[in-house]
N, C-alpha and C positions, 0 to 999 in steps of 0.2 A: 629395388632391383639391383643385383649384385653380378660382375660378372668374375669367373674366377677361371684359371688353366688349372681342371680336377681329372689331371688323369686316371685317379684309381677309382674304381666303385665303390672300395670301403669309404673313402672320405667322402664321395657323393651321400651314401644313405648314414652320413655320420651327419651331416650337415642338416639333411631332411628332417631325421629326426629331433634335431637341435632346433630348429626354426618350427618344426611341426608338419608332418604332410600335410593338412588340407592348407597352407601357406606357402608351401613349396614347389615350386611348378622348376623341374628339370630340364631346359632346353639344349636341345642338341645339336653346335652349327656342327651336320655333316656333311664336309669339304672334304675332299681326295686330298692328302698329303702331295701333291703334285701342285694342284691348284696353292697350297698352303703356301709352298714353298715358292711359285711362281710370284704371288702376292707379298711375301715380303721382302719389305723396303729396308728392311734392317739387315738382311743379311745372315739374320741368327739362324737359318737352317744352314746356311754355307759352312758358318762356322761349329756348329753344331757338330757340321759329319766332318769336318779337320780336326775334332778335338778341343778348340778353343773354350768351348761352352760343353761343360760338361752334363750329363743326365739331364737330357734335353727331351723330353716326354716327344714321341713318337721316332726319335731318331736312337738317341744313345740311353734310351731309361723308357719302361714301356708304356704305354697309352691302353686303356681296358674301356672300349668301346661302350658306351649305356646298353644294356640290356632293353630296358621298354622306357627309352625319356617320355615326359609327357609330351612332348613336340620335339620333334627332328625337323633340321632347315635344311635342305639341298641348296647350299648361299652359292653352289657354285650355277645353279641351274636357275635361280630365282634374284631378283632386286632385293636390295636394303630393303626399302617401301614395302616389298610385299612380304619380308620377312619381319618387318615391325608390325604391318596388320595381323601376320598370321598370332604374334605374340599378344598385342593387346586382344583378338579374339576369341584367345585362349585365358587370357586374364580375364576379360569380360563373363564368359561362360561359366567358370569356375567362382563368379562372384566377389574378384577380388578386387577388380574395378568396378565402376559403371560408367 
């Protein structure tokens, strides 16, 4: 399990096919940029939109929303916990775990 900040699509279905669809499961935490930003401790969206940090995927550099992830997480709506089980469930189902 890898986690990575892929804001383009092309690099999403560059990866897929690199690793192999039926091995590649796309999850999508989708959090309101509001929540995002509420939530960090580091400050990098602050400084994000003063400049400091520059092409900062959803602020100063753009963010290309998943088209069809294979899971979407609503983390702002949902727990950790229930966002790990929805993921090993989906690993489960697809045979990747047991």
């Amino acid at each position: 399990i890898a986690a990575f900040v892929s804001p383009y699509r092309e690099g999403r279905q560059h990866a897929r096919q690199a690793i192999g669809g039926e091995r590649f499961v796309e999850v999508f935490l989708d959090t309101p940029l509001a929540v995002c930003e509420a939530r960090d401790n580091e400050n990098l969206y602050e400084r994000a939109r003063s400049g400091e940090i520059r092409n900062f995927s959803g602020i100063s550099a753009p963010y290309e929303k998943p088209e069809s992830p294979d899971l979407a997480l609503p983390t702002h709506e949902i727990s950790v916990d229930e966002s790990v089980d929805r993921i090993i469930r989906t690993l489960e189902e697809r045979g990747i775990i047991s």
